[in-house]
C-alpha positions in Angstrom: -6.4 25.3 -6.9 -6.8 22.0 -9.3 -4.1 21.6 -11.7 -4.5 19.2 -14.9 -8.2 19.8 -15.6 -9.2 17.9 -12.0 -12.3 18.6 -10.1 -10.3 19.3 -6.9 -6.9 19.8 -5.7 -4.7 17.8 -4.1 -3.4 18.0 -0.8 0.7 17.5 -1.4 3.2 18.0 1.5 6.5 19.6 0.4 9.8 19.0 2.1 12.6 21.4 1.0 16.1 21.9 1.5 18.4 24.8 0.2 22.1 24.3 -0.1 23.8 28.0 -0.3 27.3 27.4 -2.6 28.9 30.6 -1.8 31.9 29.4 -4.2 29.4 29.7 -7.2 27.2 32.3 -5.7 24.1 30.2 -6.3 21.9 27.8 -4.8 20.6 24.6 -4.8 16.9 23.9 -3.7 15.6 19.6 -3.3 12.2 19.2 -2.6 10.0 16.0 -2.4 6.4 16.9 -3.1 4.5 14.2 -1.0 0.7 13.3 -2.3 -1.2 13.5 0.6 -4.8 13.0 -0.7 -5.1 12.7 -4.5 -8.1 12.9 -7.2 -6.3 10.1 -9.0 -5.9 7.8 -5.8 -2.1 8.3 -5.5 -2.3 9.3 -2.1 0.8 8.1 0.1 0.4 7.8 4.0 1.1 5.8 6.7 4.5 3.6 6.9 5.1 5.1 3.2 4.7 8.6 4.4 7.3 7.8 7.4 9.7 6.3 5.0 9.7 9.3 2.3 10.5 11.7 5.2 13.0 9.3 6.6 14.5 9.2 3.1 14.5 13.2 2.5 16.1 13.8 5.9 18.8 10.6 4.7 19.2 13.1 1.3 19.4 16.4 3.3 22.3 14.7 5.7 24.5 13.0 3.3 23.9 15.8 0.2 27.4 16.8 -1.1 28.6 18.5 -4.2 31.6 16.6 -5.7 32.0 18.6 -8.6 32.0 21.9 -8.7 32.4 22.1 -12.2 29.1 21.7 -12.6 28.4 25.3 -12.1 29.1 28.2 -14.3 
């Protein structure tokens, strides 16, 4: 479905990750929403594609929670 008043939708690949923090009894979602074709031209593919997904899994493998505080 077209969001913003476009014409069409946009084809967007989404990459998630969900950290459970027991301690907290909560969790913590990261996504990267990925433009695969856009109305407005701000598609990303090729090499750039390979480099955001290199990038999220670099996220997902070195994501760590330093303070805990943070949480209620």
């Amino acid at each position: 479905m077209p969001k913003f008043n476009k014409s069409e939708a946009d084809r967007v690949q989404i990459l998630m990750a969900v950290y459970r923090v027991e301690e907290k009894d909560t969790d913590i979602v990261v996504t990267f929403n990925i433009p695969l074709s856009a109305v407005d031209g701000g598609a990303v593919a090729g090499d750039n594609l390979a480099k955001l997904q290199s990038d999220f899994d670099a996220f997902v493998k070195s994501f760590k929670i330093v303070d805990f505080d943070l949480f209620a």
